[in-house]
C-alpha positions as CSV (number, residue, x, y, z in Angstrom):
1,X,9.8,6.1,-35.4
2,X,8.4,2.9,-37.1
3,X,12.2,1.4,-36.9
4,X,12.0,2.0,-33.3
5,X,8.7,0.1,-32.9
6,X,9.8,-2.5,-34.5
7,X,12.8,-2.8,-32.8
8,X,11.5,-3.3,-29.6
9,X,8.7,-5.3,-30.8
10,X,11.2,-7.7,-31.7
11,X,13.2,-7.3,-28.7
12,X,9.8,-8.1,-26.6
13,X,8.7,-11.1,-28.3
14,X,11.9,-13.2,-29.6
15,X,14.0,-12.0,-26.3
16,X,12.3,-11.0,-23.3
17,X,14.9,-11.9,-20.7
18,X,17.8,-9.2,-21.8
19,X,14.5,-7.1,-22.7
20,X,13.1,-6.9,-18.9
21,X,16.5,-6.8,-18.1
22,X,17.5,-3.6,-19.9
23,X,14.1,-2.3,-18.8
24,X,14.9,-2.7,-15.1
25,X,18.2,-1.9,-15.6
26,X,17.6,1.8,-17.8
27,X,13.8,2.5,-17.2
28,X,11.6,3.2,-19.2
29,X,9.7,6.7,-19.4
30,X,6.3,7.5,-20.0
31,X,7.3,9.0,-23.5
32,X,9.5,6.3,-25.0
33,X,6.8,3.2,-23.7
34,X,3.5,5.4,-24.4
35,X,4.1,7.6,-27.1
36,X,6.6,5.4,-29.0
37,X,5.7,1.9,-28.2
38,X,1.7,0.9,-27.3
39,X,0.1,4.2,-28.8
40,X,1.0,3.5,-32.6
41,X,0.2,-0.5,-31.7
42,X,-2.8,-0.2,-30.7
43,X,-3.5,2.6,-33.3
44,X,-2.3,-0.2,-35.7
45,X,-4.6,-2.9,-34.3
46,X,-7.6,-0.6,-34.3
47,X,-6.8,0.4,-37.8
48,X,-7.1,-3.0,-39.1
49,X,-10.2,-4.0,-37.2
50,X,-11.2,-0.8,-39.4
51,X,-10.1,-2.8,-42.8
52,X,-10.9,-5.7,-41.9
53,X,-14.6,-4.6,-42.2
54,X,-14.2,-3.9,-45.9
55,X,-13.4,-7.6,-46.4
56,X,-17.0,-8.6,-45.8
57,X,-18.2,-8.3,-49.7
58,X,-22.0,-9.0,-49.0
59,X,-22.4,-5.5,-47.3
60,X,-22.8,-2.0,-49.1
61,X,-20.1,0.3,-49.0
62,X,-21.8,2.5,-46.3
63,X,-22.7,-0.6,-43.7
64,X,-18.8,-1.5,-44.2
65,X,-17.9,2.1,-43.0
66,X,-20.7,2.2,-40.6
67,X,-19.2,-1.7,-39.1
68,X,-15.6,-0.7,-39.3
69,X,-16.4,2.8,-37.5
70,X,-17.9,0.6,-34.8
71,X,-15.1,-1.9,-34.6
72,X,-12.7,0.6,-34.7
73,X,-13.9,2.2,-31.7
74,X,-14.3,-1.0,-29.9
75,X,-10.7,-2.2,-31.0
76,X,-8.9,1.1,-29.7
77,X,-11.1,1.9,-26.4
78,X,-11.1,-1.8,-25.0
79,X,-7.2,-1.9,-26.0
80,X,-6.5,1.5,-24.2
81,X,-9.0,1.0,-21.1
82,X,-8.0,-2.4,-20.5
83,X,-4.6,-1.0,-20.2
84,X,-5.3,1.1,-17.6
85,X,-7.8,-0.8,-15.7
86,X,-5.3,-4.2,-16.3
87,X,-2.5,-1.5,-14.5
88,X,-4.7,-0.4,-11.7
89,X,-5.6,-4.1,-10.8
90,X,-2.3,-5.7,-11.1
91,X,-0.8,-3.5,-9.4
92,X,-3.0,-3.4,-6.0
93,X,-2.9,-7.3,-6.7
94,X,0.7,-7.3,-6.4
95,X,0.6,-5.0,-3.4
96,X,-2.1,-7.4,-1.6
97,X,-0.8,-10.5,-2.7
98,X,3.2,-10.2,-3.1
99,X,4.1,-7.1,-1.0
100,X,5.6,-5.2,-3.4
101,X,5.5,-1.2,-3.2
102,X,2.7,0.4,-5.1
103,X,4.1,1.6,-8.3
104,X,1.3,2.1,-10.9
105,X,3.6,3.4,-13.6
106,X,5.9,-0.1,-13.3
107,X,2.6,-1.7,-13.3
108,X,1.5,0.0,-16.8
109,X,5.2,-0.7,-18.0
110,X,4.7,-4.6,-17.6
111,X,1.2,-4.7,-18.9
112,X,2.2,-2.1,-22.4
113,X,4.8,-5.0,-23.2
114,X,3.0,-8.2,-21.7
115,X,0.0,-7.1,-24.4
116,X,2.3,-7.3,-27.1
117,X,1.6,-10.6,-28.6
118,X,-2.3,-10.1,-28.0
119,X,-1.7,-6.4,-30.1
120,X,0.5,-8.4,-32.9
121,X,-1.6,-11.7,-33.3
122,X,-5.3,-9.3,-33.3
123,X,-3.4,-7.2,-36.1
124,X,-2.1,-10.4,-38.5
125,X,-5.7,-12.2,-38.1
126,X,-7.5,-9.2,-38.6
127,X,-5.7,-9.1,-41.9
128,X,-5.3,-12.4,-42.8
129,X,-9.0,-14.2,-41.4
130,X,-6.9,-17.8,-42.4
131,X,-4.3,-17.5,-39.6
132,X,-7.0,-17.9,-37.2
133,X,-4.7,-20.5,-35.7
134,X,-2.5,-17.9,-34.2
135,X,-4.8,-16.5,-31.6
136,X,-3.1,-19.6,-29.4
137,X,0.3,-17.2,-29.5
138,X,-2.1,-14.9,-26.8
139,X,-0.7,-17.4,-24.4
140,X,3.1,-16.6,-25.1
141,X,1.9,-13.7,-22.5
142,X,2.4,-15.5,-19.9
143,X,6.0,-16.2,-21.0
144,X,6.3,-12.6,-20.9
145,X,5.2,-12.0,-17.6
146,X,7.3,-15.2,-16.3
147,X,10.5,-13.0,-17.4
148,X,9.1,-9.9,-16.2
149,X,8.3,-11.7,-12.8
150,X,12.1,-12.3,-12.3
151,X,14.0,-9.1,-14.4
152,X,11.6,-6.1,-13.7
153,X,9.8,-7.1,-10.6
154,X,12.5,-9.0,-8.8
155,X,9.7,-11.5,-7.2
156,X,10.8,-14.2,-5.1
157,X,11.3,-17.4,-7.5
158,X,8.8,-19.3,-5.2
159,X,5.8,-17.0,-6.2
160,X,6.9,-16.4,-9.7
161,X,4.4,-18.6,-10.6
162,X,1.6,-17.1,-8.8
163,X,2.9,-13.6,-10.4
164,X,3.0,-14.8,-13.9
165,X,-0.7,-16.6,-13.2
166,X,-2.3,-13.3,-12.0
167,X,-0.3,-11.1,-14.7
168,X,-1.1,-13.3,-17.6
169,X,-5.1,-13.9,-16.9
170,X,-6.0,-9.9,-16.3
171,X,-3.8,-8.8,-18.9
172,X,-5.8,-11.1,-21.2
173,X,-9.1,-10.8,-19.2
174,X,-8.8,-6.8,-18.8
175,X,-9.9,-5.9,-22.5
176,X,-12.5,-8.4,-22.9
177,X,-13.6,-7.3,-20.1
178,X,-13.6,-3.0,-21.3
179,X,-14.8,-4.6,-24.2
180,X,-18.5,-6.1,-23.0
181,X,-18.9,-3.5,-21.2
182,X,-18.4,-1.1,-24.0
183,X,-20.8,-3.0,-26.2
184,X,-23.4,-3.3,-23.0
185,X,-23.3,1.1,-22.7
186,X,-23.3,1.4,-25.8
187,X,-24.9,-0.7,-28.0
188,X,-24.9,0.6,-31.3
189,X,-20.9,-0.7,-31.6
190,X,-22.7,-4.5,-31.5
C-alpha cells in the first residue's frame, strides 16, 4: 500500500503533466485517491505534528502528550475539512467564474493532489524544525494546479492563469482557514 503512495507521490510532485494526464485520461475513483492516496497523508502529517510535540524538552511528559493530542487534532481536522470545504468552493468558483459543469468529485480529485506539497513539506519540517526553509515549496501548488488547469480540467489557455490563481490561493487558504476556526470553537487545542 505504502509503495503505491509513494509512487504516486512521486508521480505528483516531480511529473505532473503525464500525471493529470493519466488522471484525465483513466480516472480516478473515490477508493484509489481517498483511501489510498490523501487518507494515509494526512494520517502521516497529523502523526508527526503528534511527535513533533515530544521534541519540546522543557515540558513534562504529560503536557507533551496533552500538546501533541491537541496538535494532532488540529493537523488532521483542518487537513480533512479544508479538503472538503477547498472542494465545495473551487468547484462553484469554477462553475461561476469559468463555466465549467459542476463536478464536486473532480473538484476533490484536483484539490487531494494539489495539497500534496503542503502535506509533504508540513510532514519533513514537523520532523526536521531546521528545514524551515522548505515551507516556500507550498508554492510549487500552483505549478500543480497550472498542469491540472490544462490536463484534467481542459480550461481555455487564456484563463489558465486565472484557474491556477483561484486553485492555488484556496487550496492553501482553505486549511488555515478550518484551522482558526477550529482553535476559535474550541479553544483548548490553542
Amino acid at each position: 500500500m505504502y509503495r503505491q503512495l509513494f509512487r504516486r507521490l512521486w508521480q505528483v510532485l516531480r511529473f505532473p503533466a503525464p500525471f493529470w494526464a493519466s488522471v484525465a485520461e483513466v480516472g480516478d475513483d473515490k477508493k484509489t485517491y481517498q483511501t489510498e492516496y490523501f487518507y494515509p497523508l494526512a494520517g502521516m502529517a497529523a502523526l508527526t505534528a503528534f511527535i513533533s510535540a515530544f521534541f519540546d524538552g522543557d515540558l513534562t511528559f504529560k503536557q507533551q502528550l496533552s500538546e501533541g493530542i491537541q496538535l494532532f487534532i488540529l493537523s488532521f481536522g483542518s487537513i480533512l475539512l479544508g479538503l472538503f470545504l477547498a472542494a465545495w468552493v473551487l468547484d462553484k468558483l469554477f462553475v461561476r467564474l469559468f463555466g465549467l459543469l459542476s463536478d464536486y468529485k473532480k473538484a476533490e480529485i484536483l484539490v487531494v493532489y494539489t495539497l500534496t506539497p503542503v502535506l509533504v513539506v508540513s510532514i519533513l519540517t514537523r520532523l526536521f524544525s531546521e528545514l524551515w526553509f522548505l515551507k516556500a515549496l507550498f508554492l510549487y501548488v500552483f505549478v500543480i494546479a497550472w498542469e491540472a488547469a490544462t490536463h484534467f480540467y481542459a480550461v481555455h489557455p487564456k484563463q489558465q492563469g486565472y484557474f491556477t490563481l483561484y486553485c492555488g490561493a484556496v487550496v492553501l487558504l482553505a486549511p488555515q482557514l478550518v484551522e482558526f476556526i477550529l482553535v476559535r470553537l474550541l479553544p483548548g487545542l490553542n
